[in-house]
N, C-alpha and C positions, 0 to 999 in steps of 0.2 A: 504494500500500500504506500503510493506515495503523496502523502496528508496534505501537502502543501499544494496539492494541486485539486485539492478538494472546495478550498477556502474562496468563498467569493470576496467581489471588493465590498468593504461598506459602505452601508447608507448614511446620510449623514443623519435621519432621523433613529439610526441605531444604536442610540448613543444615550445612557440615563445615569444621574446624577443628580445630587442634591448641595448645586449652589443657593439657591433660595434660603433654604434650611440652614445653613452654616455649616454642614456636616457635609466627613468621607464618606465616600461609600466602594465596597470592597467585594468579594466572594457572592458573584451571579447563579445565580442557579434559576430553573424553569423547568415548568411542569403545566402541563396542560390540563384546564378542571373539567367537569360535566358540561359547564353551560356554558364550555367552546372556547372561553376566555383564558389565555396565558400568566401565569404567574411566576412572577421573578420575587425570587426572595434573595435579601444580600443581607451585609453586614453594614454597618454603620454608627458614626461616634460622632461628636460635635467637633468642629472644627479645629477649636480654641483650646483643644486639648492636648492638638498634635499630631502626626503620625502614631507614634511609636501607644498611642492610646488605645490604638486597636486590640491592644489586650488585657486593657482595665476598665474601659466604658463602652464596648463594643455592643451593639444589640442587633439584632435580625427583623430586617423591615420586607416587606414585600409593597411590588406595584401590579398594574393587570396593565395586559396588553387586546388589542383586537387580533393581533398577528406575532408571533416567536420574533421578529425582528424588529418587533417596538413600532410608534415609540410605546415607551411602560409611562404609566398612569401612580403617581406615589400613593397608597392608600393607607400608610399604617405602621404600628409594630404587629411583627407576627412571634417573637419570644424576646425576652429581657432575660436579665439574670435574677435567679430565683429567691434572692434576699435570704434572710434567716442567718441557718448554719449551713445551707445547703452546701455541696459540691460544686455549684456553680452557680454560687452568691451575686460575683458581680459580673460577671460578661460572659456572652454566649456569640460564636461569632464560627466561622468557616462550614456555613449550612452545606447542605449537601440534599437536593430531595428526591424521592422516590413514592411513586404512586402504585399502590399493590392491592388489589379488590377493592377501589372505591376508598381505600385511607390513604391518605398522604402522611407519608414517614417524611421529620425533618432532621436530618442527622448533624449536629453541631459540634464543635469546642465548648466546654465552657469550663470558669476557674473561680479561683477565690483567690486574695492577698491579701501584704498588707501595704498596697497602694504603690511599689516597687516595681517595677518591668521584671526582673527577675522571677521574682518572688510569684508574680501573676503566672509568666510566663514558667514558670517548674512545676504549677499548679493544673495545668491543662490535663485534660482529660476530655473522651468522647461521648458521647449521650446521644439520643434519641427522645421525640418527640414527635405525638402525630395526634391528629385530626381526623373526622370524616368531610369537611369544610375546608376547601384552599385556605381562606381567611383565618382559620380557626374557630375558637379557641382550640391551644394544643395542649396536649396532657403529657407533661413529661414523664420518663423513669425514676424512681426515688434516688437510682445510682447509676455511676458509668454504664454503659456495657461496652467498654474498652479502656480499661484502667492501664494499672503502670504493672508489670512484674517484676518481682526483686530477682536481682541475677544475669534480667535478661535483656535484650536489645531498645526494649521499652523501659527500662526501669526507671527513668526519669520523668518523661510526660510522652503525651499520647495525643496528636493533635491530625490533622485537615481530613478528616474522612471521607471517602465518596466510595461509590456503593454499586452495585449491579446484579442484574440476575443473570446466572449462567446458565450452560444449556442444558443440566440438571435443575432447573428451578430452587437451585438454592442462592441464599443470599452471601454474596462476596464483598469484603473491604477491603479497599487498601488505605492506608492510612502514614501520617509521616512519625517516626518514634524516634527518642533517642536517648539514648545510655547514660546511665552514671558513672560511668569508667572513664573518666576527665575531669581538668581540673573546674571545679566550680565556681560559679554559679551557672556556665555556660553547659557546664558536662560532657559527655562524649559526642561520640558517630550520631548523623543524622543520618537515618537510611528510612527502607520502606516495609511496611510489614504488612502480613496479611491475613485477613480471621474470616471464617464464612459461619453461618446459621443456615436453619432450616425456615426460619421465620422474620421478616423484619426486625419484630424486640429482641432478637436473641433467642437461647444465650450465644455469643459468637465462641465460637474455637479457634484460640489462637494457632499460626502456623508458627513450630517453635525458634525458626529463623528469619533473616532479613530476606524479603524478595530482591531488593535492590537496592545496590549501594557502590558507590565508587572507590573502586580499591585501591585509586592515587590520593582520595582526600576525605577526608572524614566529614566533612559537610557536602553533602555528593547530590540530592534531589529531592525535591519536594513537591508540593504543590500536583499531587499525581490527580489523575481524571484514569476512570477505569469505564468499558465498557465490552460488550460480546456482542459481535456480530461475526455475521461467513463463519460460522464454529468455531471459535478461537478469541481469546481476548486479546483487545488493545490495551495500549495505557500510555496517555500525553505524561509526561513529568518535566518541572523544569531543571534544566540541567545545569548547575551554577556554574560550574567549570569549562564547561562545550567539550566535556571529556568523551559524550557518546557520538553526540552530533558531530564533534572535529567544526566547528562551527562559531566557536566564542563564547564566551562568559553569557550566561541567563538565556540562553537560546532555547527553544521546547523539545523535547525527543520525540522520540514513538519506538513503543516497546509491542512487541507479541508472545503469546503463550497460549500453548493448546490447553494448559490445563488449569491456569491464574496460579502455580505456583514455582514452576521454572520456564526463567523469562529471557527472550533476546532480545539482543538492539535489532529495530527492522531494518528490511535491507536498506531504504532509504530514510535514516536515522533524523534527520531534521527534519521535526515538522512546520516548525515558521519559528523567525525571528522576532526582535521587540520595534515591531514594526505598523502602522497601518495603511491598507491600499485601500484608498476612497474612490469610489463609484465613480470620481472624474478624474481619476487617472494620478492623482497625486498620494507620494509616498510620504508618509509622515513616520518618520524616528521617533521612539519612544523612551524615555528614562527605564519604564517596565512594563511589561504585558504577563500578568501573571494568574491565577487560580483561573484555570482552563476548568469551563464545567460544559456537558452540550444537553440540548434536547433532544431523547432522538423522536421517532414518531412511531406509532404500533406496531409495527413491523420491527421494532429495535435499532433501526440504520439513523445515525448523527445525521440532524437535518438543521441546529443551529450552534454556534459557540459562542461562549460566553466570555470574555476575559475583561480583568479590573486592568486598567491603564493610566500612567501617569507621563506627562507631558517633561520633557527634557529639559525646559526651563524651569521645570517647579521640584526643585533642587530637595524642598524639605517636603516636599509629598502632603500637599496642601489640598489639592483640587484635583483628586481621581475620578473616575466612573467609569463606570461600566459601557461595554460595546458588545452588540450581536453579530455574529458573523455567518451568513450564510453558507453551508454545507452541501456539495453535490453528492 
């Protein structure tokens, strides 16, 4: 599969954001409801907080579309952080959705601190939430179902989940983990791992090693999108190094697997750069183009992408949004 030749140009109405609001907004995801209308759920935090607040005031807002490629309509929160003592007190943020018999599964981060990037950030953990309503209201799980393992490749924190069905109808993650075997607060190896259920809630079974991880650098990819189609899974991940693509720092890969647990680089290993090609022909450079999420349509085949973008001038990562990208 060569990915990059799938991707149409964008429209310039494919483009959703919240300058109005004052706030970022991050992690696209779409799903299509009953009554025909498209649902983008993301992340988002106030402005005036920063970048780097995405993982202490982060919440999951959705907008409706008439069409997968916008524009999206802002209508809301669809999860906060749970307050209390919970697990994931104050932020919930790297949704991930999935529609399975009429419920919508919203698969998130979410953490607790004490108000430190660090602190938030060793605190992540994955959860789920669902609905019979796009809009909700959603009903969380009282606990992860993707916590940390003492020992293992996750024993630190457990973060970006995205989700699929294989072609046994079970449910597959893959997810970004990484170690406590480094010096802290950062900790070890950032690699990929991966757990299936028989059910959306769980409970998942972890696979007891890493799917993926770059064996020249311990921060090696993240930000993966998983999906099954032509018998066989894919997986976008971003590649921080261009160590798969041969292609340069933060470029997107494409990985395959017959069975989602031992994976290769595809033969044509770049699936696009941090880039955008607009519908009139002009190439826009980007600071980042990152959390690759798609919609696909019944039939299971990618019919839009989704990625959060930030503009090359905007140095402190001020004024993101999100872009649809059409899929052949």
């Amino acid at each position: 599969m060569d990915f990059s030749k799938r991707m149409q140009p964008v429209k310039k109405y494919s483009v959703f954001g919240l300058e109005k609001e004052e706030c970022l907004v991050w992690c696209g995801t779409i799903t299509r409801a009953d009554d025909g209308l498209f649902y983008l759920y993301f992340s988002f935090w106030p402005r005036d907080k920063g970048h780097k607040a995405w993982v202490t005031h982060s919440k999951i807002g959705f907008a409706v579309a008439d069409n997968p490629l916008g524009p999206f309509r802002y209508k809301g929160i669809a999860l906060a952080g749970a307050g209390g003592c919970e697990w994931d007190r104050d932020c919930v943020h790297n949704p991930a959705v999935l529609k399975v018999n009429g419920i919508y599964y919203l698969y998130y981060m979410g953490n607790y601190g004490d108000g430190s990037y660090w602190d938030h950030r060793n605190h992540q953990r994955i959860g789920v939430a669902f609905s019979d309503k796009p809009e909700g209201p959603f009903k969380r799980l009282d606990k992860p179902i993707i916590d940390i393992t003492p020992g293992a490749h996750d024993a630190l924190m457990t973060s970006n989940p995205t989700v699929c069905i294989g072609g046994d109808n079970r449910i597959y993650m893959i997810y970004k983990a990484v170690s406590d075997q480094g010096e802290m607060p950062k900790g070890g190896a950032v690699v990929c791992g991966m757990a299936v259920a028989d059910h959306p809630l769980g409970p998942f079974i972890k696979h007891p090693e890493p799917i993926l991880a770059n064996p020249q650098h311990s921060w090696s990819v993240e930000d993966p999108f998983l999906w099954y189609e032509n018998d066989r899974f894919y997986l976008l991940a971003k590649d921080y190094q261009g160590y798969f693509t041969k292609a340069g720092a933060d470029s997107m890969a494409l990985f395959e697997s017959k069975d989602g647990f031992e994976w290769n680089v595809s033969d044509t290993p770049l699936a696009f750069q941090t880039q955008i090609c607009w519908e009139n022909g002009d190439i826009e450079g980007l600071q980042c183009m990152e959390r690759p999420q798609m919609w696909l349509d019944e039939t299971g085949r990618p019919k839009v992408l989704s990625c959060v973008c930030v503009r090359q001038n905007d140095k402190d990562r001020l004024h993101s949004f999100n872009i649809q990208i059409g899929i052949n």
